[in-house]
C-alpha positions as CSV (number, residue, x, y, z in Angstrom):
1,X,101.6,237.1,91.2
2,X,100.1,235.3,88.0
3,X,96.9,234.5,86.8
4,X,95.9,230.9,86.4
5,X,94.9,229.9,83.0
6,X,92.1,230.5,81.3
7,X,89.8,227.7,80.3
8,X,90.5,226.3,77.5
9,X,87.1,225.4,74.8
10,X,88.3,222.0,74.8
11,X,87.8,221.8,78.3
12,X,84.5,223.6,78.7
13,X,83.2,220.8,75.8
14,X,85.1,218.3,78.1
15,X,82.7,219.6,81.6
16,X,79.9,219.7,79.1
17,X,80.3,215.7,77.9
18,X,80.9,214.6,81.5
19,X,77.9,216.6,82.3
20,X,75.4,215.3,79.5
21,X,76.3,211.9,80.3
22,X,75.0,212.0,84.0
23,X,71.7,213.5,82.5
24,X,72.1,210.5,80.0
25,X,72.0,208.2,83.0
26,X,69.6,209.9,85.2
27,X,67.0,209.4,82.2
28,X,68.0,206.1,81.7
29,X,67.1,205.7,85.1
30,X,64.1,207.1,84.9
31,X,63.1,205.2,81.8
32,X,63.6,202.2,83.4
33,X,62.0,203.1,86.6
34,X,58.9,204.0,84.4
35,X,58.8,200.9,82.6
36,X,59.3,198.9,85.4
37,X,56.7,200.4,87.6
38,X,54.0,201.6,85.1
39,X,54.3,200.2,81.8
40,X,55.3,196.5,82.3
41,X,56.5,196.3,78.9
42,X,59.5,194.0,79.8
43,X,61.8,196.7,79.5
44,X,61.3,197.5,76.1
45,X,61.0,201.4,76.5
46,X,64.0,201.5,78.7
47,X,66.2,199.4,76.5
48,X,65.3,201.6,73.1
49,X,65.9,204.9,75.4
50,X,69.1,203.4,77.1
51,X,70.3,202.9,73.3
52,X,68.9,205.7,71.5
53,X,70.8,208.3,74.4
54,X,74.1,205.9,73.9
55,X,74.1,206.3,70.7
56,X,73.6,210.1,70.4
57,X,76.3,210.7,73.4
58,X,78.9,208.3,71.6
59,X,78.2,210.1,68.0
60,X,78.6,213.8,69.4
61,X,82.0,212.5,71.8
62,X,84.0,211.2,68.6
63,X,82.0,213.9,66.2
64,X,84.3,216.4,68.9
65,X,86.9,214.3,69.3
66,X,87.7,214.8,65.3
67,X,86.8,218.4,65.3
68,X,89.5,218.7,68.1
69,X,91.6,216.8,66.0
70,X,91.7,218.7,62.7
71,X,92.0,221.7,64.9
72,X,95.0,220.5,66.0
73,X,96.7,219.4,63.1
74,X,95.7,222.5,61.0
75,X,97.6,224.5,64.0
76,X,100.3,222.4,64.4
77,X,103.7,224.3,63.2
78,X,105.3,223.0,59.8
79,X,109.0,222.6,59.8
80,X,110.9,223.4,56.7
């Protein structure tokens, strides 16, 4: 009988993206829940959270996205 494969790091970081961008929405969410309900500021405070998170998820996805990249291509066999 075999073993299934191990997990892989690009997959754990692959789980970990998926899961940080449900917390990313959940405190979007919130933010706007929160600004709707106690602040009134005509959603000001969710808007600047809403793009402050997007903009941090969206940096670290293509920051790993290289990393996995150059990883590749420094492993990738040369033919002579």
């Amino acid at each position: 009988m075999t073993k299934p494969a191990k997990r892989t790091q690009k997959d754990k970081i692959g789980i970990y993206i998926k899961r940080q961008a449900w917390i990313l929405f959940i405190l979007i969410i919130i933010a706007w829940i929160v600004d709707t309900i106690w602040l009134h500021s005509e959603l000001t405070i969710a808007k600047s959270t809403a793009i402050g998170a997007l903009l941090s998820f969206i940096t670290q996805a293509v920051f790993a996205f290289f990393i996995f990249l150059v990883h590749r291509i420094s492993r990738a066999p040369t033919h002579r």
